[in-house]
C-alpha positions in Angstrom: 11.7 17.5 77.1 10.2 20.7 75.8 7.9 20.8 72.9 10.5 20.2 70.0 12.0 16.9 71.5 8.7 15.5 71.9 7.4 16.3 68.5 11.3 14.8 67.5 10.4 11.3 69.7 6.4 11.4 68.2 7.6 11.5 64.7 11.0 8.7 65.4 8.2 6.8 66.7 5.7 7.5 63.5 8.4 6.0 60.8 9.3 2.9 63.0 5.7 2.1 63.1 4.7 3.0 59.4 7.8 0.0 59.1 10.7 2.4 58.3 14.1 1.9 60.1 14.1 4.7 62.3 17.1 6.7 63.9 16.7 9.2 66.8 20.1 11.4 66.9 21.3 14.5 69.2 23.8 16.4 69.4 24.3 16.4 73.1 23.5 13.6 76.1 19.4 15.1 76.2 19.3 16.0 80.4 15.3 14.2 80.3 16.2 10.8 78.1 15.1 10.7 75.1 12.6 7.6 75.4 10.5 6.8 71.7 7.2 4.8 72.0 8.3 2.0 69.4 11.0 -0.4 70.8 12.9 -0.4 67.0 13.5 3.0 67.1 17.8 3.1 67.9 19.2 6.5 69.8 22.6 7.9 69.1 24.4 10.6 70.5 27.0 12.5 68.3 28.9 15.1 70.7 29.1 17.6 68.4 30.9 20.2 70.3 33.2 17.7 72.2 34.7 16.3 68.3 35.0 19.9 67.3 37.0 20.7 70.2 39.2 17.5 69.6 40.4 19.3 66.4 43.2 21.8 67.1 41.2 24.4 63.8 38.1 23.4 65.9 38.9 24.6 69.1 41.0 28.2 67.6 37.8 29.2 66.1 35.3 28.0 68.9 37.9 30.4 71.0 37.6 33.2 68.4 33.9 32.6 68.1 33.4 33.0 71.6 35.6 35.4 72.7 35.7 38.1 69.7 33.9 37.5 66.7 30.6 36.9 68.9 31.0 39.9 70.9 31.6 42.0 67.8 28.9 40.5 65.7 26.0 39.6 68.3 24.8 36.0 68.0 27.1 35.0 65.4 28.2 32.3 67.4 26.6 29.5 65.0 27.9 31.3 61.7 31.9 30.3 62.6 31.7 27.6 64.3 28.5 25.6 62.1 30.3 25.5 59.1 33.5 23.2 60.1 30.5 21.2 62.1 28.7 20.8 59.2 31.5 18.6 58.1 31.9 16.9 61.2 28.6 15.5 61.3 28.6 14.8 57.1 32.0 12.3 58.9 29.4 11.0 61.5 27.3 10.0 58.3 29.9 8.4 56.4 30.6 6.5 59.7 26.4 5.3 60.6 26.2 4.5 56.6 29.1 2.0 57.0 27.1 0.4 59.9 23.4 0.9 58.5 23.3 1.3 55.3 22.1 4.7 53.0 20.0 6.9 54.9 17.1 7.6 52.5 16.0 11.1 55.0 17.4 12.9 57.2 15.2 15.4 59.0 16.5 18.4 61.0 14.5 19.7 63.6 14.6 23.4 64.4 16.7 26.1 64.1 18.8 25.8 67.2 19.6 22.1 65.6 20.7 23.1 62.0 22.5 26.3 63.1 25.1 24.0 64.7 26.0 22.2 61.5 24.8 24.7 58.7 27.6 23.9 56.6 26.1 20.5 55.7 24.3 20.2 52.9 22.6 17.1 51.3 19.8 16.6 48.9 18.1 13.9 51.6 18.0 16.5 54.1 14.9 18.4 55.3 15.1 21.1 57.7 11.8 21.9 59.4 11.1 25.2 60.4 9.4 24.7 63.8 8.5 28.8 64.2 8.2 31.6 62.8 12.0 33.1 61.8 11.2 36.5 60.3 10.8 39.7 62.4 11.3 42.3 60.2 15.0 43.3 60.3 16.9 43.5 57.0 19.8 44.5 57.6 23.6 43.0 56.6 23.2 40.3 59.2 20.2 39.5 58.8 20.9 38.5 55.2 24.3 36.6 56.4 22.3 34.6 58.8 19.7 33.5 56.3 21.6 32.5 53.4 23.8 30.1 56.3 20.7 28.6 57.2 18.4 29.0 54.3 19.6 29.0 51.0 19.8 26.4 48.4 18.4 24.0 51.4 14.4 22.0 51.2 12.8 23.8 53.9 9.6 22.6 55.9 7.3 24.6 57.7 5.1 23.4 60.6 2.3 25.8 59.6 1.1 27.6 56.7 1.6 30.9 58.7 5.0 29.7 59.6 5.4 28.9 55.6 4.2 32.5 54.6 6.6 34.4 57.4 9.6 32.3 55.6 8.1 33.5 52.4 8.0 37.3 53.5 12.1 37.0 55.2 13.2 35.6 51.3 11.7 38.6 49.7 13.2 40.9 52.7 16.4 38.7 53.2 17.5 37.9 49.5 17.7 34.0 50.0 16.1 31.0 47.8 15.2 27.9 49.7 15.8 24.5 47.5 11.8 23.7 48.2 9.7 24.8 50.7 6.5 22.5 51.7 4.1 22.3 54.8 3.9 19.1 57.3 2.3 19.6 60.2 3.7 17.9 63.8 2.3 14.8 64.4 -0.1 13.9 67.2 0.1 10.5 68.6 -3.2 10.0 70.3 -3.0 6.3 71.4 0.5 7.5 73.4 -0.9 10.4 74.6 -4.4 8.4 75.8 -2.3 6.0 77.6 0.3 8.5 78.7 -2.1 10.9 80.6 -3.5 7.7 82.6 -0.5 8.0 84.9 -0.6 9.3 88.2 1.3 12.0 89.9 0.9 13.0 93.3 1.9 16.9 92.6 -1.4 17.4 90.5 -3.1 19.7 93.1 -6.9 17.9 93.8 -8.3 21.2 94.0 -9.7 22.7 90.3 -7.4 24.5 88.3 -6.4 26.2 84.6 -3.1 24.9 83.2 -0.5 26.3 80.8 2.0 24.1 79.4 5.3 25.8 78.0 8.7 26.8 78.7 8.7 30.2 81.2 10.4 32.5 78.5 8.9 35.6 77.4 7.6 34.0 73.9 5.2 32.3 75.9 4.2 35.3 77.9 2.9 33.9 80.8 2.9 37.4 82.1 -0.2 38.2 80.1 -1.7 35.4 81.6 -1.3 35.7 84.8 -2.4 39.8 84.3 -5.6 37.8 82.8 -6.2 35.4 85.4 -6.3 38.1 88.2 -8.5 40.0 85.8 -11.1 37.0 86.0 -10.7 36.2 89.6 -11.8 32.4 88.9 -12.0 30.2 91.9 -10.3 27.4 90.4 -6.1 27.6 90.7 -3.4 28.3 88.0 -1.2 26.1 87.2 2.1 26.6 85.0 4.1 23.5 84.1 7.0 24.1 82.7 10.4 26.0 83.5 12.7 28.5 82.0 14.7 32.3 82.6 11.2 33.8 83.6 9.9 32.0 86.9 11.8 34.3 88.9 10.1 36.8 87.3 6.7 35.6 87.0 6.9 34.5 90.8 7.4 38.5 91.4 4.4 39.2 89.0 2.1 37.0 90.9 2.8 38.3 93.6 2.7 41.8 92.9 -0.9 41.0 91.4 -2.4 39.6 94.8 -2.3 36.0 93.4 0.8 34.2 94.3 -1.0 32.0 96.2 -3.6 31.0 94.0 -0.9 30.1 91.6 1.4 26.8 91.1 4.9 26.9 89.8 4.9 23.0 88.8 8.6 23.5 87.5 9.3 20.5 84.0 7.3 17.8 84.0 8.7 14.6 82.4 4.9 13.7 81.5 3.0 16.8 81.3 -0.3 14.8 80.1 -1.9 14.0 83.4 -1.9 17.9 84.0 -3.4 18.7 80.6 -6.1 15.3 82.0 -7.2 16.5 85.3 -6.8 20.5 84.3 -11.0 22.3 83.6 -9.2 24.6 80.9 -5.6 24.8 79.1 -4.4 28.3 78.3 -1.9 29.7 75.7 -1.2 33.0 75.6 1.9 33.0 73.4 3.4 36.0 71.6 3.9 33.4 68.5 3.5 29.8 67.8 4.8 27.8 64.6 2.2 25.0 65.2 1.1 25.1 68.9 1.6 21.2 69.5 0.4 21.3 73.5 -3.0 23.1 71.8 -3.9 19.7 70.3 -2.6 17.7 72.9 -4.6 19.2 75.4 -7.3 18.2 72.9 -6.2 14.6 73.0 -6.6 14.8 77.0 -10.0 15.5 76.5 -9.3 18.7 77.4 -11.0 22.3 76.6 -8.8 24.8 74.9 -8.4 28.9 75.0 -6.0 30.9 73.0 -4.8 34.1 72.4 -4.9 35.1 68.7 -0.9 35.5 67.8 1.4 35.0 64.7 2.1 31.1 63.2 -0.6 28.3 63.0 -2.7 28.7 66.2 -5.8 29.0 63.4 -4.6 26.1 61.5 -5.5 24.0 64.8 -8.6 26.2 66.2 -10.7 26.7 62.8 -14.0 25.2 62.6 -16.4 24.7 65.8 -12.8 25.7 67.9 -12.7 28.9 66.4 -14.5 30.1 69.2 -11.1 29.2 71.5 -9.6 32.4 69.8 -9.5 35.4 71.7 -7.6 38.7 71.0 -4.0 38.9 72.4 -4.7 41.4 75.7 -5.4 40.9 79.3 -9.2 42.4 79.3 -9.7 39.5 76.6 -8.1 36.6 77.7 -9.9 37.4 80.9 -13.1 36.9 79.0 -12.3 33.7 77.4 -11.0 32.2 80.6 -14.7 33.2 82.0 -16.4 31.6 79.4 -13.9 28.9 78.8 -14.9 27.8 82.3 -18.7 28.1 82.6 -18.9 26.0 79.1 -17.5 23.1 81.5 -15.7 20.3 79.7 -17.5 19.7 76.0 -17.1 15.9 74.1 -13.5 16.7 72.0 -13.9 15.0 68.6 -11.6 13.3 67.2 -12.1 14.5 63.4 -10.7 17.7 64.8 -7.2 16.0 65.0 -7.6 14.1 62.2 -5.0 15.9 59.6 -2.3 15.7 62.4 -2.8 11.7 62.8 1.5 10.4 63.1 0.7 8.1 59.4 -0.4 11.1 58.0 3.0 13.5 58.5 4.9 10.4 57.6 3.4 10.2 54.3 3.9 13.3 53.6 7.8 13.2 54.2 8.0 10.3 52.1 6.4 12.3 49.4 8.9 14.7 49.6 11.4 11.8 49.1 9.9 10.5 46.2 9.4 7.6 47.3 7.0 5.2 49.2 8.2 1.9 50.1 9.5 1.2 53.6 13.5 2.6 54.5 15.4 4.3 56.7 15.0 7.7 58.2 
């Protein structure tokens, strides 16, 4: 699972155990299972694309979609083919209400999810916002994308910077959100405590710096690894995680003299022992909505370094782990790595984690319901 599908599992898990009814759904058979904390939280699988292709309008405009409108109109994929899903899955509803009763909330989680049924719209739904989505263009299709996704629907943000880049696209895009609110992922602690106890036999026993993210360019591990052969340290550098950039990142290393000092650890099911047994964890993302492995590492007991980038990096490292921010270039990372590694392994507090505790999100969805008592989500 990547970063989005665990924060999807830690917050399934926060409802069942706050005493809601809980409901886990995908779109697609997940290729890691999906596997919540909490026993009473029930998985479904919805094959979204499969049903749509079952429908002889489905499967013309998938084949349109695909073959001429996408080409035309690059990654318009979502905008054809989302709106007849949106009333597919508002049929899967109809059916799981029959079963289990009125769904009180029904949380979307990023934009990959809600562009595939955009045409759905409820007044229980929430669609969270999981990074930033604005880059400046404003052109025709910008504005046609946005008011798919955007308008008339209650948005959530995962950061306040994530909130303010949605508030500069309406002004640039033309759109009007339903609401728009800030709730922050949750961070199980106890799971992740007892989670990074396990044992792998791939964790290297010599010292090493670890980075935990998908290998795509957002999470430039390329200005990383420039950084790390900048510094020189002795200890190893390890990247866990997989993606269209290894090959790519493999070349880099070597090309910088330090493909041997450097560990491809490919997807790790459990990436919390790494994060456990690692002296420093590294970001050095172009731009993060929240930055979720940032205060997991913290939960491992683990020192933190990051590059200063777009989102809500500062919303986690403010306060005594301000000093974790470093400016986003190679001479600087390089410093912070130095530091970050003669400072040794400081006591983490707790307090730091405190406003991303898993009762403390769920709260604040209920809020945004309207309502407090125990039901289903």
């Amino acid at each position: 699972m990547g970063g989005m599908e665990r924060v999807a599992v830690n917050l399934a898990d926060a409802f069942a155990e706050a005493g809601h009814e809980s409901h886990l759904l995908t779109f697609r058979q997940a290729g890691t299972p999906l596997t919540p904390e909490h026993s009473e939280v029930r998985l479904h699988t919805f094959p979204l694309h499969w049903v749509q292709r079952l429908t002889l309008v489905g499967a013309v405009i998938e084949a349109l979609a695909r073959w001429i409108l996408n080409p035309l109109i690059r990654r318009s994929y979502f905008v054809w083919t989302g709106y007849l899903c949106g009333y597919l899955f508002k049929a899967w509803l109809w059916w799981f209400e029959r079963r289990h009763g009125r769904v009180d909330r029904i949380i979307f989680r990023g934009v990959g999810t809600f562009e595939q049924v955009w045409g759905f719209r409820d007044e229980r739904a929430r669609h969270v916002l999981e990074n930033i989505v604005y880059r400046g263009r404003q052109d025709w299709k910008g504005k046609l994308f946005a008011r798919c996704l955007y308008q008339g629907k209650h948005l959530v943000a995962v950061s306040r910077g994530v909130a303010e880049n949605l508030e500069e696209a309406q002004r640039a895009l033309g759109f009007t959100p339903a609401s728009l609110s800030v709730i922050v992922n949750p961070c199980p602690l106890e799971s992740i405590r007892r989670l990074m106890q396990e044992t792998n036999p791939e964790i290297p026993d010599a010292p090493y710096i670890v980075n935990v993210a998908r290998l795509v360019p957002a999470k430039d591990q390329a200005l990383l690894l420039r950084a790390y052969a900048i510094a020189a340290p002795e200890e190893l550098l390890v990247l866990v995680g997989d993606g269209q950039e290894r090959k790519r990142l493999e070349a880099l290393a070597e090309e910088l003299g330090i493909r041997d000092k450097v560990i491809f650890a490919g997807q790790q099911a459990n990436p919390y022992p790494w994060m456990r047994q690692a002296r420093l964890f590294v970001l050095s993302s172009r731009f993060e909505g929240m930055g979720i492995v940032l205060f997991e590492a913290l939960a491992c007991g683990t020192p933190v370094l990051s590059v200063d980038c777009p989102g809500g990096i500062r919303e986690i490292l403010k306060g005594p782990l301000e000093s974790a921010l470093v400016p986003h270039d190679a001479e600087s990372l390089a410093e912070g790595i130095r530091a970050g590694l003669q400072r040794g392994k400081p006591p983490i507090d707790d307090a730091w984690l405190a406003d991303f505790l898993p009762q403390k999100v769920v709260e604040r969805f209920l809020e945004e319901a309207g309502s407090r008592p125990p039901s289903q989500a």
